[in-house]
N, C-alpha and C positions, 0 to 999 in steps of 0.2 A: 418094807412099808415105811413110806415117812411121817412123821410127826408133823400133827397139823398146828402144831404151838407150844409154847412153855410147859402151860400147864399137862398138857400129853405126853409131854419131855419129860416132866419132872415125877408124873404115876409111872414112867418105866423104869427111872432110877431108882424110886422106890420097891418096885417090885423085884427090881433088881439087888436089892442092900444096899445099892450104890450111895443115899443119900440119908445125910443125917437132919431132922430137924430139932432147933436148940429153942427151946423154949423157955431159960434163962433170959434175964434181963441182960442185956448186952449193949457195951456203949460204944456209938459209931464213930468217938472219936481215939478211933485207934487202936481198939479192942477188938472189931472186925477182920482189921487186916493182920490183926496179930495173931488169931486164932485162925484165921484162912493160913497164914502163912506156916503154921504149926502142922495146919492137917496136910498142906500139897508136899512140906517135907517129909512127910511118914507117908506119903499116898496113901490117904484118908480119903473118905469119899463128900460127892458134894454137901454144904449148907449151905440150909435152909433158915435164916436169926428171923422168928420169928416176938421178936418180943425186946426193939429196941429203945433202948432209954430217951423220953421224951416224945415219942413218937408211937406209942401205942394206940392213941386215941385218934390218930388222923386218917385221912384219904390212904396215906402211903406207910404203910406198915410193914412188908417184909421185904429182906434182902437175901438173894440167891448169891454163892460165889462157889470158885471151886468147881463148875458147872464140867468141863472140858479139862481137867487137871490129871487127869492119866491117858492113857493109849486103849484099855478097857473100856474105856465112856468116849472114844470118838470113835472106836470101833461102832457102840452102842448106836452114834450119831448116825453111822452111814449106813446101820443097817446089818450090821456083820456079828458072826461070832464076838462074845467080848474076850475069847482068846485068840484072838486074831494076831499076826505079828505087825509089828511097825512097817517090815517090807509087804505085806497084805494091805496095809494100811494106804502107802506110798502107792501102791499099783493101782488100787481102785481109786484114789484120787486123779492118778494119771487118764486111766481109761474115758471115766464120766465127765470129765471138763471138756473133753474132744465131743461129746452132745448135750451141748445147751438147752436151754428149755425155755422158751418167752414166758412171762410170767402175764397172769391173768388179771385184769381190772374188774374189781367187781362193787355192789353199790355203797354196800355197808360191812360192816366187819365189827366184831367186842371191842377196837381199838378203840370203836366211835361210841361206848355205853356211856364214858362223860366227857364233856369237854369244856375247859374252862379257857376264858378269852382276855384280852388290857389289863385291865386293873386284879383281875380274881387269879392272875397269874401271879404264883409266888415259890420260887424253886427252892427254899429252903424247905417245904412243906414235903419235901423228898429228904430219907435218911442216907444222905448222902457222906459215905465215910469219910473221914479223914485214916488215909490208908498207914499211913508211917509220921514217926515223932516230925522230922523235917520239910516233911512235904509244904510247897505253899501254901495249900490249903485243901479243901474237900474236893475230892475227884470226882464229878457227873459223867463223866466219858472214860471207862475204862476196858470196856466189853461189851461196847455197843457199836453203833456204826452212825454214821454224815452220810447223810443224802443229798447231793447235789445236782447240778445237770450243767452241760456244757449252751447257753443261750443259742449259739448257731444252728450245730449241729443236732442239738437234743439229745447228746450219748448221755448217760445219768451215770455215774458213780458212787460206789457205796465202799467207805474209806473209814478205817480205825485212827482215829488219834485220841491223844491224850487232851480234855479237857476240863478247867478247874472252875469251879462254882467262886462268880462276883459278888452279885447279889440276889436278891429276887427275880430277877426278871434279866439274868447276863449271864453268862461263862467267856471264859479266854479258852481257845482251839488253839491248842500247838498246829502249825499249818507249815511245815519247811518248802521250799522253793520248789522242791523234787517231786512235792504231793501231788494229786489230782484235784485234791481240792484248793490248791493253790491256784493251778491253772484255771479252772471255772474262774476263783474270786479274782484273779487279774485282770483276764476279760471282759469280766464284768467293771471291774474299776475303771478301764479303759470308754465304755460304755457311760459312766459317771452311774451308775446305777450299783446297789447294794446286791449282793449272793443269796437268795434263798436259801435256804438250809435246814435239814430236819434229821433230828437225832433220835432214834431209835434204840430204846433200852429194850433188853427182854424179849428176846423173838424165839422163834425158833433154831436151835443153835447152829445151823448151817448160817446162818445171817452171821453172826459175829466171827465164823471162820472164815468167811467168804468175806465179810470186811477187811479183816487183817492181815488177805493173800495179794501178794502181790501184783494183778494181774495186768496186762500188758494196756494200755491206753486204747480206749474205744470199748473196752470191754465193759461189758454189762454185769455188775456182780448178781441182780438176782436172776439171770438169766445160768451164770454158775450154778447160785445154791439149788435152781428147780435140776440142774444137774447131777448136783449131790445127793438131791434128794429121790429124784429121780420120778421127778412129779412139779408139776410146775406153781412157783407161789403165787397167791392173792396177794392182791394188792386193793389198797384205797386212794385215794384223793386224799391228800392235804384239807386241812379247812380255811388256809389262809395265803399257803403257797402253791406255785406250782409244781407238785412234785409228790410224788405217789410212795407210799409207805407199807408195811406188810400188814394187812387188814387185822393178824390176830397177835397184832403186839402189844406187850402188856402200857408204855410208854411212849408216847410221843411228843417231841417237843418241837414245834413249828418258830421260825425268825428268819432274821437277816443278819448279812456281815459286811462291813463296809470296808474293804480294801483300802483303806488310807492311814496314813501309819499316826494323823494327827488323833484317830478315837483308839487307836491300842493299848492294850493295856497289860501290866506285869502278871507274868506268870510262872509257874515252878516254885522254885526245885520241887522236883517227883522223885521217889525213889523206883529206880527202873530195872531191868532186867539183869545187868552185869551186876547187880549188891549194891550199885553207890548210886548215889542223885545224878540225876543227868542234869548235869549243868546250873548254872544262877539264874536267878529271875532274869527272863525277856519280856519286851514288850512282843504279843501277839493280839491278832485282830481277836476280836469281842463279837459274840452272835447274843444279839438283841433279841429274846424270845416273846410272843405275841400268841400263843396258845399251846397247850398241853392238852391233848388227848391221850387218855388212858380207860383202860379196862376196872369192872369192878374187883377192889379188892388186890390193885398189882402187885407185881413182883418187882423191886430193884435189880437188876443184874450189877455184878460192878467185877472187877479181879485186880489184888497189888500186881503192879510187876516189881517180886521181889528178888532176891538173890535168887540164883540158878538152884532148883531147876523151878519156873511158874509154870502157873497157867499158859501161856502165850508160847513159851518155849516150847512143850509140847505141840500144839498147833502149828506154828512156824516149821518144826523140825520134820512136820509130815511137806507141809509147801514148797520145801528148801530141797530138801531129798530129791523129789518130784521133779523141778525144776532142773536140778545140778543131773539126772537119770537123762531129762528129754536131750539137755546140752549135750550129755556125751553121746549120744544115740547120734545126735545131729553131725557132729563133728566126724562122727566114723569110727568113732572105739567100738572094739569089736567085743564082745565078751563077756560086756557086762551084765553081773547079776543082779547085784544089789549095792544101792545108795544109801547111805546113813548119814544125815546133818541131824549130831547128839544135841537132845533137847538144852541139855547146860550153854549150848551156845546163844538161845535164844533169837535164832533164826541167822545167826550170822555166822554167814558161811568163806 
Protein backbone atom coordinates (compact mmCIF):
# COMPACT_ATOMS: atom_id res chain seq x y z
CA UNK A 1 0.00 0.00 0.00
CA UNK A 2 1.55 3.46 -0.58
CA UNK A 3 1.68 6.47 1.54
CA UNK A 4 -0.35 9.09 0.59
CA UNK A 5 2.18 11.83 2.20
CA UNK A 6 4.52 12.72 5.04
CA UNK A 7 2.53 12.69 7.49
CA UNK A 8 1.16 8.79 6.69
CA UNK A 9 4.90 8.24 6.38
CA UNK A 10 5.73 9.34 9.47
CA UNK A 11 2.34 7.43 11.73
CA UNK A 12 3.92 4.17 10.21
CA UNK A 13 7.33 4.89 11.58
CA UNK A 14 5.84 5.63 14.45
CA UNK A 15 3.96 2.55 14.86
CA UNK A 16 6.84 1.06 13.82
CA UNK A 17 9.47 2.30 16.75
CA UNK A 18 11.03 3.56 13.82
CA UNK A 19 11.03 7.33 14.87
CA UNK A 20 12.04 9.39 17.62
CA UNK A 21 10.35 12.65 18.43
CA UNK A 22 12.81 15.27 20.52
CA UNK A 23 11.04 17.56 22.23
CA UNK A 24 14.11 19.36 23.73
CA UNK A 25 15.03 22.60 22.55
CA UNK A 26 17.43 22.15 19.83
CA UNK A 27 19.45 24.69 17.84
CA UNK A 28 19.47 24.55 14.00
CA UNK A 29 22.73 25.85 13.91
CA UNK A 30 24.55 22.66 13.94
CA UNK A 31 23.12 20.92 16.72
CA UNK A 32 20.61 19.17 14.11
CA UNK A 33 23.06 17.92 12.12
CA UNK A 34 25.08 16.74 14.81
CA UNK A 35 22.64 14.74 16.58
CA UNK A 36 21.21 13.32 13.12
CA UNK A 37 24.77 12.59 12.45
CA UNK A 38 25.10 10.61 16.04
CA UNK A 39 21.84 8.64 15.37
CA UNK A 40 22.62 7.45 11.37
CA UNK A 41 25.95 6.23 13.00
CA UNK A 42 24.45 3.88 15.62
CA UNK A 43 21.26 3.35 13.05
CA UNK A 44 18.93 5.20 15.21
CA UNK A 45 15.80 5.77 13.99
CA UNK A 46 14.23 8.83 12.35
CA UNK A 47 13.83 12.54 14.11
CA UNK A 48 11.38 14.28 14.55
CA UNK A 49 13.14 18.32 16.37
CA UNK A 50 10.12 19.36 17.29
CA UNK A 51 11.05 22.31 19.34
CA UNK A 52 13.82 24.49 17.56
CA UNK A 53 15.53 27.43 19.08
CA UNK A 54 14.03 30.55 17.85
CA UNK A 55 11.52 29.22 15.91
CA UNK A 56 8.82 27.85 18.08
CA UNK A 57 6.40 30.42 17.64
CA UNK A 58 6.43 30.52 13.71
CA UNK A 59 4.65 29.22 10.45
CA UNK A 60 7.53 26.57 10.38
CA UNK A 61 8.36 24.71 13.37
CA UNK A 62 9.43 21.08 12.83
CA UNK A 63 12.33 19.28 11.29
CA UNK A 64 12.23 15.74 10.06
CA UNK A 65 15.83 14.05 9.29
CA UNK A 66 17.16 10.61 9.22
CA UNK A 67 13.77 9.82 7.35
CA UNK A 68 15.40 6.93 4.80
CA UNK A 69 18.80 6.20 6.95
CA UNK A 70 18.69 2.34 7.21
CA UNK A 71 17.64 -0.48 4.63
CA UNK A 72 14.53 -1.35 7.37
CA UNK A 73 12.77 2.20 6.63
CA UNK A 74 13.24 1.81 2.73
CA UNK A 75 12.22 -1.53 2.83
CA UNK A 76 9.16 0.32 4.94
CA UNK A 77 9.03 2.86 1.87
CA UNK A 78 8.36 0.25 -0.71
CA UNK A 79 6.13 -1.65 0.97
CA UNK A 80 8.14 -4.71 2.06
CA UNK A 81 8.89 -6.63 4.98
CA UNK A 82 11.29 -4.27 7.23
CA UNK A 83 13.43 -7.48 7.29
CA UNK A 84 13.91 -7.54 4.01
CA UNK A 85 17.51 -7.88 2.49
CA UNK A 86 19.34 -4.99 0.51
CA UNK A 87 19.27 -7.84 -2.54
CA UNK A 88 15.30 -7.75 -1.98
CA UNK A 89 15.56 -4.38 -1.83
CA UNK A 90 17.74 -3.95 -5.25
CA UNK A 91 15.25 -6.44 -7.13
CA UNK A 92 12.16 -4.78 -6.47
CA UNK A 93 13.58 -1.54 -7.28
CA UNK A 94 14.72 -3.17 -10.55
CA UNK A 95 11.29 -4.80 -11.32
CA UNK A 96 8.81 -1.65 -10.68
CA UNK A 97 10.90 1.18 -12.61
CA UNK A 98 10.35 -1.23 -15.83
CA UNK A 99 6.22 -0.01 -15.10
CA UNK A 100 5.81 3.60 -14.74
CA UNK A 101 2.96 5.28 -13.66
CA UNK A 102 1.67 8.89 -15.21
CA UNK A 103 0.94 10.68 -12.38
CA UNK A 104 -2.48 12.45 -11.85
CA UNK A 105 -3.40 16.45 -12.11
CA UNK A 106 -5.71 17.09 -9.80
CA UNK A 107 -7.30 20.80 -8.48
CA UNK A 108 -6.34 21.24 -4.96
CA UNK A 109 -4.10 19.52 -2.60
CA UNK A 110 -2.93 20.45 1.67
CA UNK A 111 0.10 21.87 -0.45
CA UNK A 112 -2.30 24.69 -1.24
CA UNK A 113 -3.93 25.32 2.78
CA UNK A 114 -1.35 28.57 2.59
CA UNK A 115 0.35 30.40 0.34
CA UNK A 116 2.37 33.26 0.65
CA UNK A 117 3.41 35.50 -2.48
CA UNK A 118 6.48 39.07 -3.14
CA UNK A 119 7.01 40.71 -0.39
CA UNK A 120 5.23 38.05 2.48
CA UNK A 121 7.96 35.72 1.20
CA UNK A 122 10.84 35.26 3.61
CA UNK A 123 12.95 31.98 3.58
CA UNK A 124 14.55 32.46 6.83
CA UNK A 125 11.13 32.03 8.48
CA UNK A 126 12.06 28.23 7.66
CA UNK A 127 14.47 26.34 10.34
CA UNK A 128 16.78 25.77 8.14
CA UNK A 129 20.01 23.93 9.49
CA UNK A 130 23.24 24.91 9.32
CA UNK A 131 24.28 21.24 8.97
CA UNK A 132 28.25 21.11 9.87
CA UNK A 133 30.82 23.85 11.65
CA UNK A 134 32.25 24.72 7.75
CA UNK A 135 29.57 24.58 5.74
CA UNK A 136 28.92 27.97 3.82
CA UNK A 137 25.98 28.35 5.20
CA UNK A 138 22.26 26.94 5.98
CA UNK A 139 21.36 24.07 3.72
CA UNK A 140 17.33 24.52 2.17
CA UNK A 141 18.10 21.63 -0.30
CA UNK A 142 19.22 18.61 1.16
CA UNK A 143 16.36 15.95 0.72
CA UNK A 144 14.27 17.43 -1.36
CA UNK A 145 13.93 17.68 -4.97
CA UNK A 146 14.02 20.82 -8.39
CA UNK A 147 11.37 20.76 -10.54
CA UNK A 148 12.07 21.79 -13.78
CA UNK A 149 10.92 21.12 -17.52
CA UNK A 150 12.64 20.99 -20.59
CA UNK A 151 10.59 24.37 -22.63
CA UNK A 152 10.61 22.29 -26.12
CA UNK A 153 9.98 19.20 -25.46
CA UNK A 154 8.03 19.43 -22.00
CA UNK A 155 10.04 16.23 -20.40
CA UNK A 156 9.90 17.77 -16.54
CA UNK A 157 12.70 16.53 -14.19
CA UNK A 158 12.87 15.95 -10.74
CA UNK A 159 16.62 16.47 -9.54
CA UNK A 160 18.53 16.43 -5.96
CA UNK A 161 21.02 18.97 -5.56
CA UNK A 162 22.72 20.73 -2.93
CA UNK A 163 21.30 24.11 -2.10
CA UNK A 164 22.28 27.01 0.39
CA UNK A 165 19.96 29.71 1.76
CA UNK A 166 20.96 33.67 0.45
CA UNK A 167 18.71 35.56 1.73
CA UNK A 168 15.00 35.89 2.11
CA UNK A 169 13.79 35.43 -0.95
CA UNK A 170 17.27 33.43 -2.81
CA UNK A 171 19.22 30.35 -2.48
CA UNK A 172 22.37 29.23 -4.62
CA UNK A 173 21.69 25.54 -6.51
CA UNK A 174 24.89 23.69 -6.99
CA UNK A 175 23.91 22.96 -10.87
CA UNK A 176 27.16 21.03 -12.55
CA UNK A 177 27.16 20.73 -16.40
CA UNK A 178 26.27 16.91 -16.16
CA UNK A 179 22.72 17.88 -14.33
CA UNK A 180 19.43 17.91 -15.87
CA UNK A 181 18.75 20.80 -14.54
CA UNK A 182 21.56 22.44 -16.19
CA UNK A 183 20.42 21.35 -19.46
CA UNK A 184 16.74 22.86 -19.03
CA UNK A 185 18.65 26.28 -17.44
CA UNK A 186 21.04 26.56 -20.69
CA UNK A 187 18.11 26.33 -22.93
CA UNK A 188 16.52 28.48 -21.51
CA UNK A 189 19.55 31.02 -21.38
CA UNK A 190 19.83 30.51 -24.91
CA UNK A 191 16.06 31.50 -25.22
CA UNK A 192 17.24 34.92 -23.16
CA UNK A 193 14.47 33.81 -20.72
CA UNK A 194 14.89 32.68 -16.88
CA UNK A 195 14.20 28.52 -15.61
CA UNK A 196 11.30 28.13 -13.69
CA UNK A 197 11.92 26.06 -10.86
CA UNK A 198 10.27 24.63 -7.86
CA UNK A 199 11.74 23.04 -4.82
CA UNK A 200 9.83 20.64 -3.07
CA UNK A 201 10.54 19.86 0.77
CA UNK A 202 8.68 17.01 2.41
CA UNK A 203 6.81 14.74 0.17
CA UNK A 204 6.32 11.49 0.23
CA UNK A 205 9.49 9.77 0.56
CA UNK A 206 9.57 8.05 -2.99
CA UNK A 207 10.00 11.78 -4.20
CA UNK A 208 13.41 12.30 -2.51
CA UNK A 209 14.59 8.90 -3.67
CA UNK A 210 13.44 9.13 -7.04
CA UNK A 211 15.17 12.69 -7.00
CA UNK A 212 18.35 11.52 -6.15
CA UNK A 213 18.43 8.38 -8.87
CA UNK A 214 20.01 8.82 -11.42
CA UNK A 215 17.71 8.30 -14.31
CA UNK A 216 18.39 8.33 -17.86
CA UNK A 217 17.40 11.81 -19.77
CA UNK A 218 13.72 11.98 -20.78
CA UNK A 219 12.65 10.28 -17.81
CA UNK A 220 9.90 11.39 -15.82
CA UNK A 221 10.76 10.97 -12.06
CA UNK A 222 7.23 11.06 -10.90
CA UNK A 223 6.13 8.89 -13.35
CA UNK A 224 9.07 6.43 -11.35
CA UNK A 225 8.05 7.23 -7.93
CA UNK A 226 3.99 6.24 -8.95
CA UNK A 227 6.16 3.14 -9.82
CA UNK A 228 7.60 2.64 -6.59
CA UNK A 229 4.77 3.27 -5.16
CA UNK A 230 2.97 1.47 -7.22
CA UNK A 231 0.04 3.84 -7.33
CA UNK A 232 0.24 6.90 -9.33
CA UNK A 233 0.96 10.65 -7.55
CA UNK A 234 -1.23 13.78 -7.35
CA UNK A 235 -0.09 16.48 -8.63
CA UNK A 236 -0.97 20.40 -8.48
CA UNK A 237 -0.25 23.48 -10.57
CA UNK A 238 2.28 25.78 -9.41
CA UNK A 239 0.88 29.29 -8.41
CA UNK A 240 3.21 31.20 -10.39
CA UNK A 241 4.97 28.77 -12.57
CA UNK A 242 4.50 26.36 -14.98
CA UNK A 243 5.06 23.30 -13.39
CA UNK A 244 3.27 20.84 -11.43
CA UNK A 245 4.26 19.67 -7.88
CA UNK A 246 3.00 16.75 -5.46
CA UNK A 247 -0.49 18.12 -4.32
CA UNK A 248 0.32 16.64 -0.53
CA UNK A 249 3.72 18.32 0.04
CA UNK A 250 4.43 19.74 3.14
CA UNK A 251 6.73 22.83 1.22
CA UNK A 252 6.89 24.49 -1.87
CA UNK A 253 8.91 26.93 -3.09
CA UNK A 254 8.01 28.57 -6.66
CA UNK A 255 11.09 31.09 -8.78
CA UNK A 256 13.20 31.52 -11.31
CA UNK A 257 17.03 31.13 -12.32
CA UNK A 258 18.74 33.07 -14.63
CA UNK A 259 21.62 31.18 -16.42
CA UNK A 260 23.95 33.98 -16.69
CA UNK A 261 27.07 33.86 -14.77
CA UNK A 262 26.94 37.84 -14.32
CA UNK A 263 23.86 37.30 -11.29
CA UNK A 264 25.68 34.09 -9.67
CA UNK A 265 26.55 33.75 -6.75
CA UNK A 266 29.16 31.96 -3.97
CA UNK A 267 28.32 29.01 -2.58
CA UNK A 268 29.82 26.07 -0.28
CA UNK A 269 31.76 24.54 1.17
CA UNK A 270 29.25 21.61 2.21
CA UNK A 271 30.28 18.92 4.22
CA UNK A 272 29.50 15.93 1.83
CA UNK A 273 29.45 12.28 1.61
CA UNK A 274 33.15 11.02 1.47
CA UNK A 275 33.71 13.17 5.44
CA UNK A 276 35.36 16.23 3.88
CA UNK A 277 33.86 19.55 2.21
CA UNK A 278 33.32 19.16 -1.22
CA UNK A 279 35.31 21.86 -2.51
CA UNK A 280 35.56 26.10 -1.94
CA UNK A 281 33.03 28.41 -2.57
CA UNK A 282 31.82 28.67 -6.38
CA UNK A 283 29.96 30.96 -7.93
CA UNK A 284 26.48 29.10 -8.93
CA UNK A 285 23.19 30.39 -10.46
CA UNK A 286 20.70 31.90 -7.69
CA UNK A 287 16.84 30.88 -7.86
CA UNK A 288 14.80 33.96 -7.21
CA UNK A 289 11.82 32.66 -5.06
CA UNK A 290 8.23 34.60 -5.65
CA UNK A 291 6.00 32.11 -3.44
CA UNK A 292 5.85 29.38 -0.84
CA UNK A 293 3.23 27.17 -0.70
CA UNK A 294 2.92 24.90 2.32
CA UNK A 295 0.60 22.84 4.40
CA UNK A 296 -0.61 23.58 7.93
CA UNK A 297 1.68 23.14 10.41
CA UNK A 298 4.87 21.63 8.02
CA UNK A 299 7.38 19.52 8.21
CA UNK A 300 11.22 20.56 7.18
CA UNK A 301 12.78 17.59 5.61
CA UNK A 302 16.58 18.16 5.29
CA UNK A 303 19.69 15.29 5.69
CA UNK A 304 23.84 16.12 6.26
CA UNK A 305 25.67 14.32 3.94
CA UNK A 306 28.07 13.36 6.49
CA UNK A 307 30.92 10.88 6.69
CA UNK A 308 30.06 7.45 5.40
CA UNK A 309 27.76 5.88 6.04
CA UNK A 310 24.45 8.90 5.49
CA UNK A 311 21.45 9.08 4.65
CA UNK A 312 21.97 9.26 0.76
CA UNK A 313 24.40 6.41 0.92
CA UNK A 314 22.01 4.19 1.63
CA UNK A 315 19.61 5.29 -1.07
CA UNK A 316 22.25 5.55 -3.81
CA UNK A 317 23.69 2.12 -2.71
CA UNK A 318 20.07 0.47 -3.60
CA UNK A 319 20.16 2.75 -7.33
CA UNK A 320 23.78 1.80 -7.90
CA UNK A 321 23.37 -1.96 -7.28
CA UNK A 322 20.30 -1.94 -9.61
CA UNK A 323 21.99 -0.17 -12.13
CA UNK A 324 25.66 -1.97 -12.21
CA UNK A 325 22.87 -5.82 -12.00
CA UNK A 326 20.84 -4.42 -15.32
CA UNK A 327 24.62 -3.51 -17.07
CA UNK A 328 25.80 -6.93 -16.36
CA UNK A 329 22.61 -8.74 -17.46
CA UNK A 330 22.94 -6.51 -20.59
CA UNK A 331 26.47 -7.19 -21.44
CA UNK A 332 25.88 -11.11 -21.17
CA UNK A 333 27.36 -12.12 -17.80
CA UNK A 334 25.83 -15.03 -17.10
CA UNK A 335 25.27 -16.04 -13.51
CA UNK A 336 24.66 -13.35 -11.76
CA UNK A 337 23.13 -13.42 -8.40
CA UNK A 338 23.55 -10.61 -6.56
CA UNK A 339 24.99 -6.78 -6.80
CA UNK A 340 26.05 -4.97 -3.82
CA UNK A 341 27.38 -1.08 -4.15
CA UNK A 342 28.27 -0.66 0.00
CA UNK A 343 26.37 2.14 1.23
CA UNK A 344 30.09 3.74 2.56
CA UNK A 345 30.57 4.44 -0.95
CA UNK A 346 27.93 6.79 -1.18
CA UNK A 347 26.75 5.79 -4.42
CA UNK A 348 29.99 5.73 -6.04
CA UNK A 349 30.65 2.90 -7.80
Amino acid sequence: MAYKDMRDWLAALEEAGEIKRIAAEVDWNEEIGAITQRSIDHKGPALLFENIKGYQNGRFRRVLTASLATYPRIAMMLGLPSTSSPRDLVQTFRQRVRNPLKPVLVERGPVKENVLRDRDVNLLDLPVPKWFNRDGGRYILTFGGVVTKDSETGWTNVGLYRGMLLDETSLAIQAPPDKHIHWHGRKQAQRGEPLPVAVVIGAEQTFPFCASTGFTPGTNEYEMMGALRQEPVELVRCETIDLEVPANAEIVLEGTMHYDRSSYRLEGPFGEFTGFYGGDRSLQPVMQVQCVSYRNDPIFQGSPRNKPIDEGGYVDSIVVSADAWGALERIGVPGVTDVCCSPVTGGVS
